[in-house]
Each structure stands twice: as C-alpha cells, then as structure tokens.
Residue, then its C-alpha position, 0 to 999 in steps of 0.5 A: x836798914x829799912x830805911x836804905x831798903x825804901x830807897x833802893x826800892x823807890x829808885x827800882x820803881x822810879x827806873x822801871x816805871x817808864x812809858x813808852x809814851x803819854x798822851x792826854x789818853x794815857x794821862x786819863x786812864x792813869x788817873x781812871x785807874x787811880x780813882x776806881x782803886x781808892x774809890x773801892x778801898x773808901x781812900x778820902x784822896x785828891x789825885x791829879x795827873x799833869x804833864x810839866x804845866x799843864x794839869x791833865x786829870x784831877x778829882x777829889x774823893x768824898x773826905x778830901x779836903x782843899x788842904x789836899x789840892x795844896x798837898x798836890x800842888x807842893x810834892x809836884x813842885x818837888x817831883x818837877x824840881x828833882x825829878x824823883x818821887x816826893x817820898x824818894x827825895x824826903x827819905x833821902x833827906x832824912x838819911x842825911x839829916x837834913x830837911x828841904x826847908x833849909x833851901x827851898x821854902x814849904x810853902x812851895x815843896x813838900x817831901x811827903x809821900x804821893x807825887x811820882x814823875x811821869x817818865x817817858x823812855x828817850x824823853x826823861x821826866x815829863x809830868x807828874x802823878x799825885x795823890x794827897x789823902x792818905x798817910x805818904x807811904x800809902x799816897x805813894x803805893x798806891x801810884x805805884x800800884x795804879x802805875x804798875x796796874x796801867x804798865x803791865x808791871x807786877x806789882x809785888x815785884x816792885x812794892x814798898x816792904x809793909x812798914x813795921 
C-alpha cells in the first residue's frame, strides 16, 4: 500500500508544485534554495536547474562526485521524456513490474529518485530541477522541500510519508 501511497503523493506534488512563471531569476533562487538546504545538512550532492536545453544553475558540493553530474544528466533525460518526476516514473514501473531498460537505453535515463519537472501554469512542463547525491527518496524531498520552500507551499502537507 505505501508504495501506491507515494505515487498518489508524488502526482499531488507534481500538480501543485506549478510556477506562475520561470525566468533565469526564478531558476537561480531554486538552485540557491536547494544549496544552502544541503549545505547545512552536510548532503555531498550535485544540484542542477535547467529550462528544456539550456543548463540554468549547477553546483556540486564537498563529497560529490562526477558520477553525479552523469545521475543528473540520465533522471533529467527522464523528467524531459515523460514529464514526471524521475522517482514518479520508477515507482510506477516498479508497480507494474517492469523497468524503463526494456525500452529506453540507461545509459541515457535513469528512474531514480532526484529530478522534478519544472511546470509552469498555461505552459506545462518547461525544465527540470535535479539533485544526485543522496539516496533517491531523499534526492527527491529535498526538491520538494526546496520547491515548497520557493512557492510559498507548506511542506508537511506535501511530504513524502518517512520510508519505514
């Protein structure tokens, strides 16, 4: 049941968590939000914002590693194809028993937690915001968490449940 759970949760977040708009601004004060959250908390994470094609923020932390930028690069392929959250899509596979390897190639896309699109009200999906470091439901909260932080959304309403 939790399983079902997180991806009813995770669509709630994928639906509320919309911008009016994004702009380079909006990007940079995300990514600022998201660095001074694991900065504080010791995260050894990669975090990077980008509009469809263009790369709009990045930093890597003390700890990470480049294994990490290749992370980013593979959940935003996923987050670009499907337009959900990385984690979304690879809990959704796993309900169904089935992995994205049988028809995408991983080298390219990853289903692990960490990448959440960046959705804009009257415009759909127009980027992504990853963070690779961290175990994914982790890499995913704390987006959400940053993502909440920058909406003026509480946080606790849209949580994942602690894993247990």
């Amino acid at each position: 049941m939790a399983l079902n759970d997180d991806v009813e949760r995770i669509a709630r977040q994928e639906r509320e968590l919309t911008w009016t708009g994004f702009e380079t601004e909006a990007a940079w004060l995300l990514g600022q939000r998201l660095r001074e959250l694991a900065f504080s908390r010791g995260h050894p994470v990669a975090i990077e914002v980008r509009r469809f094609g263009q790369q709009l923020f990045y930093t890597a932390l003390a700890g990470a590693t480049p294994d990490n930028a290749d992370w980013i690069r593979r959940k935003s392929n996923t987050v670009q194809r499907f337009h959900r959250s990385s984690y979304a899509v690879g809990l959704e596979l796993k309900q169904k028993n089935a992995s994205l390897n049988e028809s995408l190639p991983p080298a390219d896309y990853a289903t692990h937690g960490g990448a959440f699109p960046l959705n804009v009200a009257g415009a759909g999906t127009i980027g992504v915001v990853t963070v690779s470091g961290l175990p994914q439901r982790q890499d995913h909260e704390l987006v959400v968490e940053a993502m909440c932080s920058q909406l003026n959304r509480n946080y606790a309403e849209l949580c994942l449940p602690e894993a247990g």
